[in-house]
N, C-alpha and C positions, 0 to 999 in steps of 0.2 A: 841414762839408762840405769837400771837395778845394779847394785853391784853391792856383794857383801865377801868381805875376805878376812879368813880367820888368821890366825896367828898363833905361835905359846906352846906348838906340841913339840914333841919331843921325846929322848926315853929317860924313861924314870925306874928307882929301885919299887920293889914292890913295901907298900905304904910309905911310900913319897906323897909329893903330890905338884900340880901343874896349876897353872891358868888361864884359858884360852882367851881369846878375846876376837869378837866376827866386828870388824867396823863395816859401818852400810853408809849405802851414797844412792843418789837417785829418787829417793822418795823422803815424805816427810815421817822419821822415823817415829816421831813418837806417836804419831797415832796408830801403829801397830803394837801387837803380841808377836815376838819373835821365840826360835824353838831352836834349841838342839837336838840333833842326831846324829849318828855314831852307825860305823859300818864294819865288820872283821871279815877277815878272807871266809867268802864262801857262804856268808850269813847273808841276809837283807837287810837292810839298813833297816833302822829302830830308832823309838826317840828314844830323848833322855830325859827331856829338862825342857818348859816353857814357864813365857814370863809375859804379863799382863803389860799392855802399855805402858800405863802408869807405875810399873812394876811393882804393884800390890796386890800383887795375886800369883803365885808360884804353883806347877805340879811338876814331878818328877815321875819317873821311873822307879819300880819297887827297887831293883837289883843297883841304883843310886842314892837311893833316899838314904838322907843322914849322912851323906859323903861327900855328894856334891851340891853345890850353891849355884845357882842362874841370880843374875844379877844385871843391870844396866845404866847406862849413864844418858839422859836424850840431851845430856850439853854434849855429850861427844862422839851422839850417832855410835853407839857402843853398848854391845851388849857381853857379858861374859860367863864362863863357867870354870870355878873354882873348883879343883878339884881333889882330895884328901882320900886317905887311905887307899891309896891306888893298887887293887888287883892285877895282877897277868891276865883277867878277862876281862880288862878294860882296854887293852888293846883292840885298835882302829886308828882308822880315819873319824875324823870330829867335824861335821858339817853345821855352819847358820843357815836357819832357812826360815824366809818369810811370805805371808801369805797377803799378799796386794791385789785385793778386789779379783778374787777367785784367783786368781794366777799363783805358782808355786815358783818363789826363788831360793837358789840355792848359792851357796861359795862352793870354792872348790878343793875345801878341805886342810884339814892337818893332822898330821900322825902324830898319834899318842902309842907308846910302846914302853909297857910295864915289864921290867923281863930283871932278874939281875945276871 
């Protein structure tokens, strides 16, 4: 079965920075675009960051862009998010979620907590 489990979060001082990383099983990853998204108390989860199978093709999030990097590896069913000049509003939970022939999976997350 589908299985993607992130990794990497953590807390950080504000403009630190992390690097997540969602390993997936269960399907042949690289013929997928996998995504991040990101959730804070009380919001609704949001993206952040997607990446082309081939990962030659990137968009981000404005309230992201030029901060974080989405990146992948298909030798190691691994996709990742770099992440730099970390705000206190980048606190969350940091979800991979991939979309396999209409179906929506998801991991089950890792906190990111910018605070000093």
């Amino acid at each position: 079965q589908v299985q993607l489990v992130e990794s990497g979060g953590g807390l950080v001082q504000p403009g630190g920075s992390l690097r997540l990383s969602c390993l997936a099983s269960g399907f042949t990853f690289r013929y997928y675009g996998m995504s991040w998204y990101r959730q804070s108390p009380g919001k609704e989860r949001e993206f952040v960051a997607s990446i082309s199978r081939l990962g030659d093709t990137s968009n981000y999030a404005d309230s992201v862009k030029g901060r974080f990097t989405i990146s992948r590896d298909n030798t190691k069913n691994t996709v990742y998010l770099q992440m730099n000049s970390l705000k206190p509003e980048d606190t969350a939970v940091y979800y991979c979620r991939a979309v396999i022939t209409l179906d929506l999976y998801w991991g089950q997350g890792t906190q990111v907590t910018v605070s000093s």
